[in-house]
N, C-alpha and C positions, 0 to 999 in steps of 0.2 A: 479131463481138460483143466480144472481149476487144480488139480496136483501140480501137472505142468506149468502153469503159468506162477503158481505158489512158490516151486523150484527155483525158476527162471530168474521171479524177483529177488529171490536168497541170492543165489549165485550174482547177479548184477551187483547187489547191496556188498555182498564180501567181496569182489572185485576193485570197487569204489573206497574201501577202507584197507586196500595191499599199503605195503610201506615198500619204496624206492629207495635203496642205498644209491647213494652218488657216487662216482667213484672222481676224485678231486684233480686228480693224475691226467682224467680226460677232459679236454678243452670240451669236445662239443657237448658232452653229459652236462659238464658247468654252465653252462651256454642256453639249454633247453631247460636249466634249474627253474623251478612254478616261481613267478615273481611274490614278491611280500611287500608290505608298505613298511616293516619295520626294517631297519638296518641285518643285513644276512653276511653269511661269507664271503659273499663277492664283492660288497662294498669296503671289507673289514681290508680285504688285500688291495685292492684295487688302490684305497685312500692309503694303507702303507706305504707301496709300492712308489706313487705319486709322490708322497711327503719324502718317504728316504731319498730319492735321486734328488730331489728339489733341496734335500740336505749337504748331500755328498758333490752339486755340481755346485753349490754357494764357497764362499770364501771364510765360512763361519771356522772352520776348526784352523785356521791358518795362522795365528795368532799361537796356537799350544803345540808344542812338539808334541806332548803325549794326549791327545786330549783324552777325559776321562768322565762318562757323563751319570749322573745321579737323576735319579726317574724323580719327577716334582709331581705335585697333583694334579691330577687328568680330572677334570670335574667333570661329571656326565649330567647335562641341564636337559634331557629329554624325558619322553613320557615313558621310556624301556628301561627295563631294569638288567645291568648287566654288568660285567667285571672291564675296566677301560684297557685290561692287560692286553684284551683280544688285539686292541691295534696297537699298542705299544709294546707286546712280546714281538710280533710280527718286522715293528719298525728296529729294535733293537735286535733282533738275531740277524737282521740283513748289517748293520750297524757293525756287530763285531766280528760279519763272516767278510766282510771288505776289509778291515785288516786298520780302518783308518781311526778308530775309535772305539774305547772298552766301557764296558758298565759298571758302574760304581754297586755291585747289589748290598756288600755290608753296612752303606751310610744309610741307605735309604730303610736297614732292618728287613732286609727279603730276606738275605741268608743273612744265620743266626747263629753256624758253626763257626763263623770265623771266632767269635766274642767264648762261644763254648770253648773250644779250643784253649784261647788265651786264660782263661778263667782255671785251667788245672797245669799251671806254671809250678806250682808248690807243691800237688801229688807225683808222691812218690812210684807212684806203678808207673809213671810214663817216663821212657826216657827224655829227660831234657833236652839233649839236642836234638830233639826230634819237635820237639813244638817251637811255634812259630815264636821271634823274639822280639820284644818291642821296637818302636817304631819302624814298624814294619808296610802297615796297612800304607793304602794311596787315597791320600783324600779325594775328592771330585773336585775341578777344574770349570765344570759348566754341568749343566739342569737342564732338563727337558719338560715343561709342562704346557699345559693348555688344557680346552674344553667344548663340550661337545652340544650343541645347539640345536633345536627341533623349534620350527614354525610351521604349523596348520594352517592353510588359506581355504576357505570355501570353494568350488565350481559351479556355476551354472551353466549347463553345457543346450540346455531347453525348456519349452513349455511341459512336456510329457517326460522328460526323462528327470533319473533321483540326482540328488546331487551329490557329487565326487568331493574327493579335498585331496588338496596339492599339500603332500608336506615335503617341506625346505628345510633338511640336515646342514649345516655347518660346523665343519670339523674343524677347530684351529690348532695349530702347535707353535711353541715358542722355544728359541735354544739361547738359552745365558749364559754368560761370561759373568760364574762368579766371581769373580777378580774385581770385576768393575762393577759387576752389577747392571749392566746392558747385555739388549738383547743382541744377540749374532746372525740370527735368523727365525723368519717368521714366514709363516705361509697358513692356508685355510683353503681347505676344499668342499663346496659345497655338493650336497647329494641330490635331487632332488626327484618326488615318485609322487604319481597322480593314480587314483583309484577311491575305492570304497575301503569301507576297516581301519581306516587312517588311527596308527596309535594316539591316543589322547589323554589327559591328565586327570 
């Protein structure tokens, strides 16, 4: 009997630590994903999503026939440590697959072949007209920067129960016209998740 029930509890404990692959493709898989208090996939699109239409229905690139945008700093002011690309590759590949605006990636130093490239103008193995010729490159037109906000509030929800905390994400973004040096468009969306485990500093 104490076999069996020894078994029992194994088999329970390795059921309890299986790993669920998501599959991203299905709405209700995403849907039923285990909530977290930290920022997950679904906020990361959801806030894209949000900002790019909030980008594409303003009147900000109407000013440039070509607009051309240069990624600025994304400062990330929360308790998570993470790369700010996650929502900015997201908002930039909806960005260049609408057809209304391109990304600057040689000003900003992400791609580095364009500069490699140019830099073997004088070697002789390559043929010349085949490398790119000065003043070629497009400078950026407008910027995209902004930053990412985390506030912790306490709950008291009772006498007997622990207490929760509400944390308040505030995602903002800002799009300049460097020409002027003003901004064209501004928007912020706030996240907000009430629970236990709240990330903290």
């Amino acid at each position: 009997m104490k076999k069996i029930i020894t078994c029992s509890l194994c088999l329970a404990l390795c059921a309890c630590g299986e790993t669920r692959v998501v599959d991203l493709q299905n709405e209700r898989e995403v849907s039923t994903m285990q909530n977290v208090m930290e920022l997950e996939y679904r906020d990361w699109t959801s806030t894209a999503e949000t900002m790019t239409k909030s980008m594409l229905e303003s009147k900000a690139f109407a000013a440039h026939k070509n607009p051309v945008i240069a990624i600025g700093n994304i400062v990330n002011d929360t308790a998570q440590r993470f790369d700010t690309d996650i929502l900015t590759k997201k908002i930039r590949t909806t960005l260049v697959k609408s057809g209304v605006a391109k990304i600057a990636t040689n000003f900003s130093g992400e791609d580095t072949t364009s500069n490699v490239v140019r830099n073997i103008r004088n070697n002789d193995e390559y043929d010349a007209t085949t490398i790119a010729s000065k003043g070629t490159l497009i400078a950026p037109n407008m910027s995209l920067s902004g930053k990412m906000l985390q506030r912790n509030l306490k709950l008291q929800s009772g006498w007997f129960s622990s207490t929760d905390t509400r944390v308040e994400y505030y995602l903002q973004l800002t799009l300049t016209d460097l020409k002027t040096g003003l901004s064209v468009w501004e928007d912020e969306k706030p996240i907000i998740k009430e629970g236990d485990h709240a990330p903290t500093w």
